[in-house]
SETOR-938941 format. One line per field, with one value per residue (C-alpha): residue in three letters; x, y, z. Coordinates in nm, 2 decimals, decimal comma. Example, Ala and Ser with C-alpha at 12.3 -4.5 7.8 and 13.67 -1.06 7.14 Angstrom:
residues 2
residu <- ALA  SER
x <- 1,23  1,37
y <- -0,45  -0,11
z <- 0,78  0,71
end
This chain:
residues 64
residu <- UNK  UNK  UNK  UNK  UNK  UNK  UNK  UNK  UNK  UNK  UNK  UNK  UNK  UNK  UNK  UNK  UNK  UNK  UNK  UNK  UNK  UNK  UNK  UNK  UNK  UNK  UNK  UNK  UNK  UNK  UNK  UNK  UNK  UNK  UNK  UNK  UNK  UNK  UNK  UNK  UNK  UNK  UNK  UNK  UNK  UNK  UNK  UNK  UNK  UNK  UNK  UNK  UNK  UNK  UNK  UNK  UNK  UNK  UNK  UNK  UNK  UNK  UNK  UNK
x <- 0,19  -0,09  -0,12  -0,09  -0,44  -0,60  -0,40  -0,59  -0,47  -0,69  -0,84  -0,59  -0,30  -0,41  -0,33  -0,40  -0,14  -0,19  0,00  -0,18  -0,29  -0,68  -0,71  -0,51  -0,72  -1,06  -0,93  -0,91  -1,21  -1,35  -1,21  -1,22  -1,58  -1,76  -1,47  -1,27  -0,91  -0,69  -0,63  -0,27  -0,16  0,22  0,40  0,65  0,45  0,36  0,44  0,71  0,81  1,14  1,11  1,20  1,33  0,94  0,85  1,20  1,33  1,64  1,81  1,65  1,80  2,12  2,08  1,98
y <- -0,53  -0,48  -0,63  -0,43  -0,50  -0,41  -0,11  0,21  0,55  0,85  0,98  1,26  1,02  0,79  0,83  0,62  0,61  0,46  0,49  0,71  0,39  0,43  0,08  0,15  0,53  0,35  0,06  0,28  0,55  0,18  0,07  0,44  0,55  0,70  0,81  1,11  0,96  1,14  0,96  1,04  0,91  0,85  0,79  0,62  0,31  0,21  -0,14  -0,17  -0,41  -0,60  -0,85  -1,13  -1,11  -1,05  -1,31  -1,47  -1,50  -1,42  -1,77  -1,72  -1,38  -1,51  -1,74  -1,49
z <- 2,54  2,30  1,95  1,63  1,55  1,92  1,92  1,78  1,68  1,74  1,37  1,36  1,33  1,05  0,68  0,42  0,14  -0,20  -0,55  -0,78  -1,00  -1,06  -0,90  -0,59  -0,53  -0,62  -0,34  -0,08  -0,18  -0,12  0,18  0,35  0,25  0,57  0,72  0,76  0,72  0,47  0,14  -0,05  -0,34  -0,42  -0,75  -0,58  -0,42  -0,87  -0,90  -1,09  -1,38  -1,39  -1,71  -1,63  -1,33  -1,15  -0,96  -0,90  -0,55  -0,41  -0,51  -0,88  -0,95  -0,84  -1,14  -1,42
end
Protein backbone atom coordinates (compact mmCIF):
# COMPACT_ATOMS: atom_id res chain seq x y z
CA UNK A 1 0.00 0.00 0.00
CA UNK A 2 1.35 3.33 -0.81
CA UNK A 3 1.88 6.29 1.61
CA UNK A 4 -0.22 9.41 1.66
CA UNK A 5 2.71 11.37 0.65
CA UNK A 6 4.01 8.88 -2.39
CA UNK A 7 0.57 8.81 -3.59
CA UNK A 8 -0.32 11.48 -6.35
CA UNK A 9 -3.57 12.64 -7.78
CA UNK A 10 -3.76 13.67 -11.43
CA UNK A 11 -4.14 17.87 -11.59
CA UNK A 12 -7.80 17.59 -12.24
CA UNK A 13 -8.44 16.06 -8.83
CA UNK A 14 -6.67 18.52 -6.50
CA UNK A 15 -8.25 21.55 -4.86
CA UNK A 16 -6.79 23.66 -2.55
CA UNK A 17 -9.21 25.08 0.12
CA UNK A 18 -8.48 27.96 2.34
CA UNK A 19 -10.71 30.37 4.58
CA UNK A 20 -11.21 33.62 3.04
CA UNK A 21 -8.74 35.36 5.70
CA UNK A 22 -6.18 37.50 3.63
CA UNK A 23 -3.50 35.51 5.40
CA UNK A 24 -4.88 32.05 4.62
CA UNK A 25 -5.59 33.26 0.49
CA UNK A 26 -2.08 34.97 0.40
CA UNK A 27 -0.67 31.40 1.95
CA UNK A 28 -1.80 29.48 -0.64
CA UNK A 29 -1.43 32.12 -3.77
CA UNK A 30 2.12 31.37 -2.07
CA UNK A 31 2.31 27.89 -1.79
CA UNK A 32 0.32 27.31 -5.27
CA UNK A 33 2.15 29.83 -7.53
CA UNK A 34 3.08 28.10 -10.92
CA UNK A 35 0.47 25.83 -10.83
CA UNK A 36 -2.84 25.29 -12.17
CA UNK A 37 -4.62 23.85 -9.02
CA UNK A 38 -7.89 25.62 -8.17
CA UNK A 39 -7.77 27.85 -5.12
CA UNK A 40 -11.33 28.29 -3.01
CA UNK A 41 -11.85 30.12 -0.19
CA UNK A 42 -14.50 29.17 2.61
CA UNK A 43 -15.97 31.20 5.36
CA UNK A 44 -16.50 28.32 7.23
CA UNK A 45 -12.71 27.01 7.72
CA UNK A 46 -12.24 31.11 9.94
CA UNK A 47 -10.68 30.30 13.07
CA UNK A 48 -12.81 30.86 15.57
CA UNK A 49 -12.55 32.53 19.03
CA UNK A 50 -13.78 30.83 22.26
CA UNK A 51 -12.62 33.26 25.27
CA UNK A 52 -11.33 31.48 27.46
CA UNK A 53 -11.90 28.33 26.69
CA UNK A 54 -9.02 28.49 23.46
CA UNK A 55 -6.38 26.59 24.08
CA UNK A 56 -7.82 24.33 26.87
CA UNK A 57 -7.93 20.56 26.31
CA UNK A 58 -10.52 18.27 26.74
CA UNK A 59 -9.74 17.72 30.60
CA UNK A 60 -9.46 21.72 30.99
CA UNK A 61 -12.92 22.55 29.55
CA UNK A 62 -14.32 19.97 31.73
CA UNK A 63 -13.08 22.27 34.50
CA UNK A 64 -14.42 25.65 33.35
Amino acid sequence: MPSATSTQLPPSRLLVLTSNLYRAMDAARIAFAGTTVPIHQDHHLRESDYGHLNNCGKRSRSEH
